[in-house]
Phi, psi and omega in degrees: 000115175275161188290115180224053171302352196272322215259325181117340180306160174278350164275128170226151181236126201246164174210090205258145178336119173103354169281109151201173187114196189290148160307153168263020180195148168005196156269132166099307175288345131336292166311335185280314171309312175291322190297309217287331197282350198281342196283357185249346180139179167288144190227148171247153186223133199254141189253129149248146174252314194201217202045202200273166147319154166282138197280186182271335148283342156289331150280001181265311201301339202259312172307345205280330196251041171266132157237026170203156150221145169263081145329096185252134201228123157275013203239086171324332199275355167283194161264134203309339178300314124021257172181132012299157150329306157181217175290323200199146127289154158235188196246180185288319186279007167096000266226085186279123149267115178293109249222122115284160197227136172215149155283147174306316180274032181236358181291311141347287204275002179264344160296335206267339176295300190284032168248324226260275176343271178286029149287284188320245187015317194257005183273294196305188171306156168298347169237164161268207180111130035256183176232109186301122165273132161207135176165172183296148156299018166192171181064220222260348161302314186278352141304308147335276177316322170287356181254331186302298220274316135019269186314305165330333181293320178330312216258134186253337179277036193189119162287133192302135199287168171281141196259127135230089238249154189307325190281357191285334222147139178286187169315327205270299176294324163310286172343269204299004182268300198298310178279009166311300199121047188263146171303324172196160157215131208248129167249163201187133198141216168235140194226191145205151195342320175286311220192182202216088200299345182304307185263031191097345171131089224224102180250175156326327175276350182273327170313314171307311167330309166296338192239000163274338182295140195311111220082007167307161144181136168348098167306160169314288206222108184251145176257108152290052194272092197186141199278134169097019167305359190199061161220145171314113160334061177353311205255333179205150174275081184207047177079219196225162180287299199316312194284349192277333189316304181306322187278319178286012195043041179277308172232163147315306192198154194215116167275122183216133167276183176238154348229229205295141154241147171283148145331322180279324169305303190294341164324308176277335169300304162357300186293294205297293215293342173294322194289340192290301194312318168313328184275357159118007183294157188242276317196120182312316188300329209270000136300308171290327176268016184249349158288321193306341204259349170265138232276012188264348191274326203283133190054041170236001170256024140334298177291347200261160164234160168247112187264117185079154187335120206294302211267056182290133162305145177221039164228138179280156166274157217317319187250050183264278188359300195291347132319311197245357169285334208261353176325097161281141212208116146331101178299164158224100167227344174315156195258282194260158159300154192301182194237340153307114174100156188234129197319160159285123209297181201293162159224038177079020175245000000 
């Protein structure tokens, strides 16, 4: 991809002290990548091969003539934790710019994401959604989700998201809910690098499964508000759940943290990135710098990254709705969950 600020386009390719080496990626597929990310807005996209993190003054010089950036990085084996710094920068004028993060070997699949997306995006509805609530059915998510859902009535630009929340529905309605084609999903709860004990153990391949299933497709955006959602796999070499979201087309873009969160963050995050999407934000960045401003936030999204395109569409295509109203889902006031389909069995954590 050349640099083509000379031309006037909004994709630029920048290359700051420590981008040197090999390409990152085949021939041909970088372009297929720059054409499909131009359809989401301007992006600036920074290649690191090796060298130190970028200082704090170099990111504010990328922000100031930004209004998204991407970061494609060759070296798999750190950590996402690394560098960037975090979901957003700022310019020398205080200004957040929303920072994604792709490995030279996730490119292939953000192109084939960020194409399928922005198709949809120019199709789909005038707002965004749809939007998923996951997480357990009790204690303190379901406290959220329920001030989540309150507030939402207040709001006229957005139809209010769908709760599938563990006590709601099986595996089988989960499925076929996750492969709808939804504009974003927020899960909120306790994770690990693997897996997502609410459901039992709700790992990256099931996930994949679902939107690989016949008549699947790939959600916008998933919000991982859960500690290790973007830490490295200990145990086996394959990365972070955030990052397989991305390499499997599972998501566009996946916001995670890399190690521990306080609970009261992911709480307020929770809040901030639901009301941006109400308040009419499309776009995983115009979520994140419209979460940034709230004063419950400030300097506490460190630990998180946005893994894959900032400026991922978080509008679904036309007939995702109508797809995920057919879901059956367990009301709640209901005693039991529906009786069809079966949990994904335990894996021990």
């Amino acid at each position: 991809m050349p640099d083509r600020r000379a031309s006037g386009s909004p994709l630029t390719i920048a290359a700051p002290s420590g981008s040197t080496g090999r390409p990152l990626d085949p021939a041909g597929t970088r372009d297929r990548l720059a054409s499909a990310l131009l359809a989401n807005g301007p992006v600036r996209v920074v290649e690191r091969v090796a060298g130190s993190p970028l200082d704090a003054a170099a990111w504010r010089d990328l922000a100031d003539d930004s209004s998204a950036i991407l970061v494609i990085r060759s070296d798999d084996d750190r950590s996402p934790g690394w560098e960037p710094p975090g979901p957003i920068v700022r310019n020398r004028a205080g200004r957040a710019v929303p920072v994604g993060l792709l490995w030279g070997g996730q490119i292939a699949a953000a192109a084939a994401a960020a194409d399928t997306l922005a198709d949809r995006s120019a199709t789909g509805p005038s707002g965004a959604g749809p939007v998923a609530l996951l997480g357990p059915g009790r204690g303190r998510a379901r406290d959220v989700f329920d001030a989540v859902e309150a507030s939402w009535a207040r709001s006229t630009r957005v139809a209010a998201p769908i709760r599938w929340t563990a006590e709601r529905l099986g595996w089988e309605e989960l499925r076929a809910g996750l492969g709808a084609g939804l504009g974003a999903a927020l899960y909120l709860g306790h994770g690990t690098p693997d897996a997502w004990p609410a459901y039992g153990g709700l790992t990256p391949e099931r996930l994949r499964d679902a939107v690989r299933a016949p008549g699947g497709e790939p959600m916008g955006a998933m919000l991982a508000l859960t500690c290790n959602g973007a830490g490295r796999d200990v145990h086996a070499e394959r990365g972070s759940f955030a990052g397989r979201l991305v390499s499997e087309v599972v998501a566009g873009s996946v916001l995670a943290a890399v190690g521990l969160v306080d609970h009261a963050v992911d709480r307020h995050l929770a809040h901030a990135t639901l009301a941006a999407i109400a308040g009419g934000a499309r776009t995983m960045g115009d979520v994140l710098v419209a979460a940034a401003s709230d004063p419950r936030l400030a300097d506490r999204l460190g630990p998180y990254r946005i893994l894959g395109d900032p400026r991922t569409s978080i509008v679904g295509p036309a007939a995702a709705w109508d797809r995920a109203r057919t879901v059956r889902a367990a009301g709640p006031s209901d005693p039991v969950a529906p009786a069809t389909g079966r949990w994904p069995s335990s894996i021990g954590i």
